[in-house]
N, C-alpha and C positions, 0 to 999 in steps of 0.2 A: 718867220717862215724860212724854212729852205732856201739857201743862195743857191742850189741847183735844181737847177728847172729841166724838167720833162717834157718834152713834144704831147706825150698821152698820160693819163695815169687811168690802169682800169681796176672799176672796184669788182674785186670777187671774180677768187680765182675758180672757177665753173668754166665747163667747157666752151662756152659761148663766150665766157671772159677770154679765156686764153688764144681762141680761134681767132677772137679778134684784134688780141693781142701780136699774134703770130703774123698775122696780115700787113697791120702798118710796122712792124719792126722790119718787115721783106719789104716794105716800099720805102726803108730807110731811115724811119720815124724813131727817135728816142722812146722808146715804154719802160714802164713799170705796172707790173701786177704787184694789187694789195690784198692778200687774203687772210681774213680773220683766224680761221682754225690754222688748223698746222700741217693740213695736206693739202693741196692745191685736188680740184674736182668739183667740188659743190657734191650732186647728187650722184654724180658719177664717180666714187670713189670705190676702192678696196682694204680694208681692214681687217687685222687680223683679231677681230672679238673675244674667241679664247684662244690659249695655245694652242698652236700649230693647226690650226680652222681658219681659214681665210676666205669672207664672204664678199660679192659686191653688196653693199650693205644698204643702198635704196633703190638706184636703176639696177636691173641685171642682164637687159641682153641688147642687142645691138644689131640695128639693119636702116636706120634712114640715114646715118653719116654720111654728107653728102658725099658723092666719090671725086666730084674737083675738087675738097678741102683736101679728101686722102692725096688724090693726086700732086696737087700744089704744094703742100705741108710735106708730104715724102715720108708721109708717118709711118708705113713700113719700114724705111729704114730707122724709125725712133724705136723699131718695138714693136707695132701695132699687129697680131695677129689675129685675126679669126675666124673660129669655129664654128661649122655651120651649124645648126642643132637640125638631127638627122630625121624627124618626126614628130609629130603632136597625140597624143592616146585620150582620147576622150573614157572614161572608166564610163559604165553604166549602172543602175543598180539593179536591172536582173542577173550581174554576173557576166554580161557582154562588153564590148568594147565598140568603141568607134576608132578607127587609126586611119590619120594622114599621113600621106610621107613624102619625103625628098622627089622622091620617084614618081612621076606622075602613071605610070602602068599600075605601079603597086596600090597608088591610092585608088585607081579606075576598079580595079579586081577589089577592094577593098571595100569599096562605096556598093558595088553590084553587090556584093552578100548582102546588104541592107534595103538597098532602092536600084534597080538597073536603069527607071527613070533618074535618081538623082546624079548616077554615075554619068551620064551621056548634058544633063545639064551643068554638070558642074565644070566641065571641060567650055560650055560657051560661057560661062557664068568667068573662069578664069581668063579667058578671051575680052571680054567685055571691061573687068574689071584693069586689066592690061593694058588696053584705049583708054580707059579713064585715068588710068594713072599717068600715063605719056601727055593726058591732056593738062594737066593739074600740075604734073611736075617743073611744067616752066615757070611758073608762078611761084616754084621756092625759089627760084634763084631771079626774083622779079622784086626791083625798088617800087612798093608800093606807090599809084599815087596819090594826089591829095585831091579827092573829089569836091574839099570846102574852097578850092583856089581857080581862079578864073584866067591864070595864066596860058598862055598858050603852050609852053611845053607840058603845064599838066593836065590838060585840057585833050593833046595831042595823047599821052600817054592812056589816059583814058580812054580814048579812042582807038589806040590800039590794043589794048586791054580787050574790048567790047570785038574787036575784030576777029583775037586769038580763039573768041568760043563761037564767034561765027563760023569759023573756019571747020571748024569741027563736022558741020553737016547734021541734016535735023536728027536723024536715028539717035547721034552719039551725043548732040547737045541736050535730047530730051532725057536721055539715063541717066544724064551727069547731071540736070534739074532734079530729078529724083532723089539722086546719092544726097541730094544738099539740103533737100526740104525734109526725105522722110524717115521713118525710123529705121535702124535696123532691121529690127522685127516685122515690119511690113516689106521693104525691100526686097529682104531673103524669101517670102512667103511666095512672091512673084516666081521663086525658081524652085521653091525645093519644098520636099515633103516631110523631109527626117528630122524631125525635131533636135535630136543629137548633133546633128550637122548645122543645123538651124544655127542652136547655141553658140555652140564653138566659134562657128564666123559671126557672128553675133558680137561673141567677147570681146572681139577687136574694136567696136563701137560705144564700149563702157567704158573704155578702159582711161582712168583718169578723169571720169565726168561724175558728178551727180547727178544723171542720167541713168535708166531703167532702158533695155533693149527696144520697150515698144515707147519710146521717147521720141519724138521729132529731132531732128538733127542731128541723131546717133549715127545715120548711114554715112554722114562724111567723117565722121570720126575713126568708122570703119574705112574708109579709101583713105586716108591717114595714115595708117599705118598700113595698110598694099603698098604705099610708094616707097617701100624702103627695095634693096639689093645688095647682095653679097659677091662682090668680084662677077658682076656682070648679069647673077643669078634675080631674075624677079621676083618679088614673094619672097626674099630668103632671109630666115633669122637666125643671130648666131649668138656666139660668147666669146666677150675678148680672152685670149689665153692671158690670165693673171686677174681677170675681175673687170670689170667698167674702168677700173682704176688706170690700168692700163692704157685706155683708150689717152685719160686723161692725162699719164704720164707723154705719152708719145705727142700730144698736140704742147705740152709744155716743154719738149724737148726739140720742137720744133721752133717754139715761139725764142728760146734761150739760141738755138745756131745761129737765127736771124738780129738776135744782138737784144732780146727783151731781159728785162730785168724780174725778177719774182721772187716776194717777198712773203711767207708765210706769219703766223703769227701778228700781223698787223690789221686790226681791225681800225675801219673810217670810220668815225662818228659823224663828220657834216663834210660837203662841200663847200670850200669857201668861194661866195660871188661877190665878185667887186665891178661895181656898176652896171651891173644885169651880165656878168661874164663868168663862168667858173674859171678862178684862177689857180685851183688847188683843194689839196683834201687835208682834213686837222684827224689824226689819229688817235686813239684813245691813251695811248702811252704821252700824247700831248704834241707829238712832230708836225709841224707842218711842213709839208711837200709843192712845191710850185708847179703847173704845167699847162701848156696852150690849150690842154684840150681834156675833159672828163670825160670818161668815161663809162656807164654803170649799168654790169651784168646782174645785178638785182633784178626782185620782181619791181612790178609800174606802182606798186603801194612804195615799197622802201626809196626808189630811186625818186620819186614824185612827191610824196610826204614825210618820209623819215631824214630823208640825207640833208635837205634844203633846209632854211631856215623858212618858216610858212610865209614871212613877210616879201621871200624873193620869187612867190608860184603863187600867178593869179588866183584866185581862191573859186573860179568857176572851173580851173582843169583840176583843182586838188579835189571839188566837189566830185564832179565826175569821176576821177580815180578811186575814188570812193566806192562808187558804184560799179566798177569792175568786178566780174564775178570770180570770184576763188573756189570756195565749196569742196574745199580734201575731201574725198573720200577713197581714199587709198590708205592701205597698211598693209605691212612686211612683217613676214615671220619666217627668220634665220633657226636653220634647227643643224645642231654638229649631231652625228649619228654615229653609233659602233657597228654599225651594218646597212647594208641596203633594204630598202623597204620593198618588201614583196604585194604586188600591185592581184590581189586574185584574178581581176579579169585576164592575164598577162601568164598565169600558171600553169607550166608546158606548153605556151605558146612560141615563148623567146629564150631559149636555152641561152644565150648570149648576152638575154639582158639587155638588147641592144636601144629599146624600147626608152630605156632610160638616161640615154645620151640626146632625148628630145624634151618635149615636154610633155605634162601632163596637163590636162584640163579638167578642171571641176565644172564641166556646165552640159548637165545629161538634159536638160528640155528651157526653152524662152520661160516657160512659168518659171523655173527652178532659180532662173535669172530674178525676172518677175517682183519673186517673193523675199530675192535676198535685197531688191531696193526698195520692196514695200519695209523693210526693218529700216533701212537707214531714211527713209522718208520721214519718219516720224519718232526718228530722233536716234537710234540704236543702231548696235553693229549688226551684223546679219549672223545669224546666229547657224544657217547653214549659205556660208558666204562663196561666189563664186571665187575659183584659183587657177592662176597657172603658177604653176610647179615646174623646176628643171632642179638638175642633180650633178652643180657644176665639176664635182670632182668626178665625174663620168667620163667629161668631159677635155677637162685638164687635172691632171691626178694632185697637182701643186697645190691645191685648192685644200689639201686637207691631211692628215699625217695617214702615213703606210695604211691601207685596211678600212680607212675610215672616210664618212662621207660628210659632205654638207649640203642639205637642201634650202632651196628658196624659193618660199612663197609669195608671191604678188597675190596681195586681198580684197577683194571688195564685196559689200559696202564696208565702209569702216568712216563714219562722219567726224569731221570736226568738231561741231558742235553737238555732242553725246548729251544725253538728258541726264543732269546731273553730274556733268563736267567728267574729265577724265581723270585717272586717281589711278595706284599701284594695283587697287583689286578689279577695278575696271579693264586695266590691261590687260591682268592673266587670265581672267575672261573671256577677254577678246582671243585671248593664244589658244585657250583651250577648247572653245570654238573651231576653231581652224585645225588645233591636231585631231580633236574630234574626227569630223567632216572627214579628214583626211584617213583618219583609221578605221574609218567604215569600208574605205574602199582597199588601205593595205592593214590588215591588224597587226601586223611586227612593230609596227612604227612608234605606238608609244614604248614602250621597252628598249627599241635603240635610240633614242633621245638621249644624250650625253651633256647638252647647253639648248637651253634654249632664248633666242635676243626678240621680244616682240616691240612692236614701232609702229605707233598711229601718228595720226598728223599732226597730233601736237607736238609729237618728238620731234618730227620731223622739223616743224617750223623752229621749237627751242634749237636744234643743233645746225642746222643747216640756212637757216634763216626764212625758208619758201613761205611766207603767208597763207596762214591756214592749211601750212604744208600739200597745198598742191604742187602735185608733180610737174604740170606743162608749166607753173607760173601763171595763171591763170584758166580757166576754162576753153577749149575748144568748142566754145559753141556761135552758131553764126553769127549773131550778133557782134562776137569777138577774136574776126578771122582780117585776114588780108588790112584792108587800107582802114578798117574797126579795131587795129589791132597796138596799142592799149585804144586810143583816139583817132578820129577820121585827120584831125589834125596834124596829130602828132606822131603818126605810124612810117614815116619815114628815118626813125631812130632818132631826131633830134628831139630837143624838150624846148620848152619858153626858155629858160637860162641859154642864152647865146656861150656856144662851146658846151656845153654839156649834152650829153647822147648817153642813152640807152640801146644795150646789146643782147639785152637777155630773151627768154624763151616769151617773155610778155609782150614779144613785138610780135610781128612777121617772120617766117611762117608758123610758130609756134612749139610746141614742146617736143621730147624725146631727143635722143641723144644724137642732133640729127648737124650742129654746128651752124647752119645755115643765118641764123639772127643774127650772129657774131661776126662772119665773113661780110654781109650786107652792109650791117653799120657800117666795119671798116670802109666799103666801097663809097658807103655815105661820105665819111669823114676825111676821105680823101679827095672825093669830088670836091668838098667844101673848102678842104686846105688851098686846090691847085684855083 
């Protein structure tokens, strides 16, 4: 081993690695980041796939990063810019549109051509969802605690835990019981008539689950992602200027001022524990590194059964981590284009095109959702699968050479386990599926196709490491939220190996590119240090 030794060593450099890399280097702590491939990111990266086409190549947009990490980290000044995306276009197939936008007047005038009921609900419906998010938001930046421990401070904490949704007042506690117990699709039904609109807020409740809209649990999945904001803005989604990658560049640029180390190219094959302690990591080039303290931004399968030797993890938490749900069903399809795609519903409406600096949604009615989880239920991609679409070099022109564009589509369903396993013909498939879909609603679109990168979640897991290539790191479903989160145990980021912690998206509060896991541990592991 290594005669120099590390205060931390965190495996995988992912944004939650590095967040929390960042954190104990600012409280003065020796680190090293170890990551396998050759970009520091994990999921959050940017790659230039073909020449002069530069895509975010699995997350693409950005609105929960917490704003004390932007804050504290000064990731502004590392870099960090962004974009708000200025609207959402729901395409229809009679030729109509649905459009949200930045602008709450405009989407009000927008929603009344449709529903003047829906328009005057959706205004309380954004009110309410507002409350619930202010209610819920403290609990990201809340150290889970241990409801299996008869301690008195976690005992106390629980107590105030139980206190915070008292607080709330019975009106706001009983909508936020709703949001957690029921589906999507029942929820929204309570406010609105337009199926178009239905969908759309809908999509935010599938998004990363094996879950169908009229699914139980899908409703918090949806207040999930309401809690993000942009420079103050609520509800506001953007695009880092330069890809996801950015994001990731800037929290690494923060983590390196504050004195961490980051090492690409080095993959950990094991934690090494000596007498129930992690003392260090053995790398597959053969090094071993010394350090007081491990650290692992993996998901709760790799950190829990991969990294450890099985003889050092009780074999009743290795069981249960077992039983954590993963269930990918997400895929990405990167398309470089020689033109912009002409959207019909959109023809002489938006001489500016401006339409296309947002997103696009594929979800005209809850069936249409429906029917694309009834394919992945029983085993298949969804053959007309819901999308949101944006058109980053709209956006940020860098994104792709003079004249030329790149789109990216977020897909679902797209299962991990495909009947008849995934394979080269299976993928293109799946792509042509999705350009399909898509060129029903712009027909230019197959003809400016230039490259096309498509990506299920086996890619994902082969390159990125994510377990059955989910995105959050496991499922957001209640079962496996807050103090559930991998283990009622073990969801305070520590594990049975004394010194070893988990920082990834499979803890508390969970996925998207939101930092918050990563920041938590550190405050774990600092509490533990002093």
């Amino acid at each position: 081993m290594s005669h120099e030794t590390y205060d931390a060593i965190v495996i995988g450099g992912g944004h939650n690695g590095l967040v929390n890399a960042a954190y104990l280097a600012r409280a003065g702590r020796r680190v090293l980041v170890l990551e396998s491939r050759h970009c520091v990111g994990g999921a959050a990266v940017t790659e230039e796939v073909f020449p002069g086409f530069k895509f975010s190549v699995y997350s693409y947009v950005v609105s929960l990063l917490r704003p004390e990490i932007i804050r504290d980290l000064d990731l502004p000044g590392h870099g960090l810019h962004i974009l708000p995306l200025e609207s959402t276009i729901t395409p229809l197939p009679n030729g109509d549109y649905l459009g949200m936008w930045g602008d709450a007047d405009k989407t009000r005038r927008e929603l009344v051509r449709h529903s003047p009921k829906d328009a005057e609900a959706n205004i309380e419906f954004g009110r309410l969802m507002h409350h619930m998010a202010m209610a819920v938001r403290p609990i990201l930046g809340m150290l889970p605690p241990d409801p299996t421990s008869l301690s008195p401070k976690e005992l106390f904490a629980i107590a105030r835990f139980g206190q915070h949704f008292r607080s709330l007042g019975e009106e706001n506690f009983h909508a936020l019981f709703k949001l957690m117990t029921m589906s999507s699709s029942d929820f929204l039904d309570e406010w609105f008539e337009l199926e178009p609109l239905k969908a759309t807020k809908s999509a935010s409740g599938i998004i990363g689950t094996f879950l169908g809209p009229k699914s139980p649990g899908t409703a918090y999945v949806l207040l999930h992602h309401y809690m993000g904001e942009i420079d103050g803005a609520f509800r506001a989604w953007g695009f880092a200027r330069g890809g996801t990658g950015a994001i990731s560049e800037a929290i690494a640029g923060a983590a390196r001022r504050f004195g961490a180390e980051i090492r690409t190219n080095a993959k950990v094959l094991q934690v090494i524990v000596k007498d129930g302690r992690a003392a260090g990591v053995a790398l597959e080039s053969g090094e071993e590194i010394a350090a007081r303290v491990v650290v692992s931004g993996l998901d709760p399968n790799q950190t829990f059964c991969k990294l450890v030797d099985p003889r050092e993890m009780p074999s009743d938490i290795t069981d249960a981590i077992k039983r954590f749900k993963y269930r990918g069903s997400s895929g990405k399809v990167n398309l470089a284009l020689s033109e912009l795609p002409r959207f019909t519903c959109m023809e002489g409406k938006d001489a500016r095109n401006a339409y296309l600096r947002g997103a696009i949604s594929i979800s005209p009615s809850i069936d249409y959702l429906e029917r694309a989880y009834d394919d992945a239920k029983y085993g298949n991609f969804s053959r007309k699968p819901y999308m949101d679409v944006i058109i980053p070099s709209m956006i940020d022109p860098g994104m792709a050479p003079p004249g030329k564009h790149v789109m990216s589509c977020f897909v679902q369903y797209c299962p991990y386990h495909l009947n008849g396993g995934w394979n080269d013909a299976q993928r293109e498939a799946f792509g042509d599926a999705v350009v399909d879909t898509l060129a029903a609603y712009a027909p230019n679109l197959k003809r400016a196709i230039l490259h096309r990168q498509v990506i299920t979640p086996v890619d994902i897991e082969s390159a990125i490491g994510l377990t059955e290539g989910n995105i959050f790191q496991g499922e957001l479903a209640l079962h496996q939220l807050f103090f559930l989160r991998p283990l009622p145990e073990w969801a305070k980021y520590r594990t049975p190996i004394r010194s070893y912690y988990q920082c990834g998206a499979g803890t508390h509060p969970g996925g998207g590119i939101m930092g918050a896991s990563g920041r938590l541990a550190a405050m774990q592991i600092l509490k533990d240090w002093s």
